[in-house]
N, C-alpha and C positions, 0 to 999 in steps of 0.2 A: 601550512606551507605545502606548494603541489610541486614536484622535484619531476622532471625528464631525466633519465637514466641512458644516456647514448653510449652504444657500444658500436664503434664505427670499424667500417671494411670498406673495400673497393666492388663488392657484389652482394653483402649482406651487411646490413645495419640493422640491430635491435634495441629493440627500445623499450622501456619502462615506467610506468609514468601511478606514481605514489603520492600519498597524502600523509600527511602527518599530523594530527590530532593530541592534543591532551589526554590523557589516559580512561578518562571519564568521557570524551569524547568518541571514543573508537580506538584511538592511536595511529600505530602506520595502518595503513591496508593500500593494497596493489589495486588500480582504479582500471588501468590495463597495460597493455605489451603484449609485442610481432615483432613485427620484422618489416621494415621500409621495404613494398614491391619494387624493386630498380629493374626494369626491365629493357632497358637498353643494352646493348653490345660497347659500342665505340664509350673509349674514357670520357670523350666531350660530350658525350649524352649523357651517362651516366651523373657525372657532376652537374649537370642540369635538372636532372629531375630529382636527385638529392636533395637539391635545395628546393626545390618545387613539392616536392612530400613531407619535407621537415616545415616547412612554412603552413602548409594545408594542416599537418599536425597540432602546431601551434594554435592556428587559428582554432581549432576543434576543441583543445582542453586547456587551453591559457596557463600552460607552468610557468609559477614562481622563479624557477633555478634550472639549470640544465648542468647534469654533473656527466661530464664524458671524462674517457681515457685518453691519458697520455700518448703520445709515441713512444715506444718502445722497438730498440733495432733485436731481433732475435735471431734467425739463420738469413731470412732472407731479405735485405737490407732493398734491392728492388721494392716488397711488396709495401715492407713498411712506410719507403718514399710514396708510392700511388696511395697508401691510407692517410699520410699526411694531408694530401688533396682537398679527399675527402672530409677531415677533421676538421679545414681550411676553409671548407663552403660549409659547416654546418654550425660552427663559430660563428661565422659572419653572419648565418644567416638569426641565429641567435641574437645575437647585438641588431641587427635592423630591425628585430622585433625588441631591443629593449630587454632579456631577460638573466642576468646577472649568471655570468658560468664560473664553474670550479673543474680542476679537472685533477683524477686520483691515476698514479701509475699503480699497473696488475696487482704489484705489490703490496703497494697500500690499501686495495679494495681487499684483497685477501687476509692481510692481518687484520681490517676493521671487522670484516662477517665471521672470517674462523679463527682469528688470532694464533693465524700461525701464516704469512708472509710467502710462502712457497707451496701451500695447499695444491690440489689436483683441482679440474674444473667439479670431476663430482659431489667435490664435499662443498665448496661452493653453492654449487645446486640444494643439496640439502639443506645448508645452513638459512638460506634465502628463504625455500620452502616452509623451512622451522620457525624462521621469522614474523616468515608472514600467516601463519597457519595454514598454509597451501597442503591439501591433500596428495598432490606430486608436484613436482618441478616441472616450469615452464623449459619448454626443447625447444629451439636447440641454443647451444650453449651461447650464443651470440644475445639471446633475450635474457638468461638469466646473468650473463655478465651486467648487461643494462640496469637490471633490478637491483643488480647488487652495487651499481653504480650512485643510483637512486640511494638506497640505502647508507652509504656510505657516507654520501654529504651529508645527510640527517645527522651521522653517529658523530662525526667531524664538528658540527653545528653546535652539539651540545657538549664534546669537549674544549671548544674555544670559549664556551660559557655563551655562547650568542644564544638567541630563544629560537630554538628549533620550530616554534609554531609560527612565527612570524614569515 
């Protein structure tokens, strides 16, 4: 199974993109992960090449799954409404290509990689890294949320009893 790992914003989007194998096959290994260039200014552009970058994405490594993050209101209830936007065209643009999403709140991606719910981003990072046998963690912390987003629908996958390789 090949998992998209989106970790969406209003000016950075990282992303993750994982395999999942048999254990005699390889297992997980990280295929690759960045950061979506959004180089536009105005919101109305921004949301436009969003989905324009996530679709050329797509088309490049054909994922199985796309596991993004919830919304989450935390101080700034603004920013969180303009990520919803965001979350809203890459959804859709998900489903116009057909590819099955899940989506994990901070929370839940934290207690799946470090089993403990309220971790800090760095252990995260590590945890990911340890994961995956990464020599360092992927920076900055918007790609390795993605990874661990990745990640998570795998661990999810095979505690529902579903076949994680499928």
């Amino acid at each position: 199974m090949k998992i998209l790992g989106i970790d969406p914003g209003s000016t950075r989007i990282g992303f993750g993109y994982i395999i999942n194998k048999p254990l005699k096959q390889g297992g997980v290994k990280l295929l690759s992960c960045g950061l979506l260039p959004i180089k536009q200014k105005k919101l109305e552009g921004r949301l436009l090449e969003t989905q324009q970058l996530l679709n050329k994405l797509i088309k490049k490594i054909h994922p199985d799954l796309l596991s993004i993050e919830k919304i989450y209101f935390g101080k700034n209830r603004k920013t969180a409404l303009e990520i919803a936007h965001f979350r809203g065209v890459l959804m859709a643009e998900a489903v116009r290509n057909k590819i099955k999403i899940v989506e994990y709140s901070p929370n839940e991606v934290k207690l799946t990689i470090t089993g403990y719910g309220f971790s800090d981003k760095k252990t995260v990072a590590r945890m990911v890294a340890k994961i995956l046998k990464l020599e360092k963690f992927p920076s900055p912390d918007d790609i390795t949320d993605a990874i661990a987003l990745a990640l998570t629908a795998i661990y999810h996958r095979k505690f529902a009893g579903l076949d994680p390789h499928t």
